[in-house]
C-alpha positions, 0 to 999 in steps of 0.5 A, a space after each residue: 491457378 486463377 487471381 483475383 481481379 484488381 477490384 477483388 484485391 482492393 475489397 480483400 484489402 480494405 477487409 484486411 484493414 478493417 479486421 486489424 482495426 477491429 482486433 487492435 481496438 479489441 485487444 489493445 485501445 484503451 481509451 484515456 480515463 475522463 477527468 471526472 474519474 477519481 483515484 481512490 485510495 484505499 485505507 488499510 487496517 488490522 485489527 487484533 485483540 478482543 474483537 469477534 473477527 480480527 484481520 485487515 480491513 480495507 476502508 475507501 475513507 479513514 476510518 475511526 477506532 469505532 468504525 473499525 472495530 465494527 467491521 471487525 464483528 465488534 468487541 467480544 463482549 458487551 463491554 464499555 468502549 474508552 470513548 477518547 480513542 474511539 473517534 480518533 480517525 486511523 491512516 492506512 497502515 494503523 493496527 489496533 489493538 483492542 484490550 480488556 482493561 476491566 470487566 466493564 471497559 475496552 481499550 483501543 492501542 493505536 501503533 503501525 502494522 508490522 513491516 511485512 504486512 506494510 510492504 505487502 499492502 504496498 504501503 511505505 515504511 518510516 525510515 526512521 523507526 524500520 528495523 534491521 531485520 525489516 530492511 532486509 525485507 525491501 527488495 534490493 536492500 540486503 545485510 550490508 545495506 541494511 547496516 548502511 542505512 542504519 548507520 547513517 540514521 544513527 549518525 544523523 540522528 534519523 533521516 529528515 526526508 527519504 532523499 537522504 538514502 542518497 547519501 547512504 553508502 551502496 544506494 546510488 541514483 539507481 538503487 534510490 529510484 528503486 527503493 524510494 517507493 517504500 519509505 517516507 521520513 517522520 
């Protein structure tokens, strides 16, 4: 059986180098995102009723009732549209509902998606308005604590910030840290 020499040994190793710093910058250097680079948050919308294409839309800027709308397919017939609403600029969450007041005139309903089609988009829920049923939704948030939460809302007459979960009985540091992502207090 023949070695390799102590000059072929070195050239072996420094190719061994050179493949292992070739694969770690393939497979995991990622370089870090220059500042010029901007988050974009994306703007979530549904829009049902008399519309031609109704769904959820998403918008790299908030949109307005009328833009919306337009990228449902517009209304379903030509009709007049109620101008007061429809220049109103819509945050992510918004569902809109288009209704026919008139045979002549449509108007635009502005209110929040439901809770389950928030929690999917990632978007947090008002601990203020958010239902029994709809907390139990949240990960980490079953019956009892539902109960908890709804509770303690009603004895202080709503949260005036999410960090007041922590006083809720069942949420402690922990569990807060988990379940603060998915609300915000109006």
């Amino acid at each position: 059986m023949k070695y390799f020499s102590a000059g072929q040994q070195r050239i072996l190793f420094v190719l061994a180098l050179l493949l292992l710093g070739i694969l770690y910058f393939r497979f995991y250097y990622q370089p870090i995102s220059s500042s010029s680079e901007e988050f974009v948050e994306e703007i979530v919308v549904e829009v049902i009723g008399e519309v031609r294409i109704p769904g959820v839309y998403i918008f790299q800027n908030p949109p307005t009732s009328t833009e919306a709308i337009a990228r449902a397919g517009g209304l379903r017939e030509t009709a007049r549209f109620d101008a007061t609403s429809s220049s109103e600029i819509l945050e992510t969450g918004t569902l809109l509902t288009v209704t026919k007041e008139s045979s002549h005139e449509f108007k635009a309903k502005i209110e929040r998606m439901a809770a389950n089609k928030l929690l999917v988009f990632s978007i947090p829920i008002d601990v203020n308005q958010v239902s029994f049923e709809d907390l139990c939704l949240i990960p980490g948030i079953g019956e009892s604590l539902a109960r908890e939460i709804i509770a303690y809302r009603e004895r202080r007459r709503g949260f005036r910030s999410v960090e007041e979960l922590r006083n809720v009985k069942g949420v402690g540091e922990k569990k807060y840290k988990n379940l603060r992502v998915f609300f915000i207090a109006k």
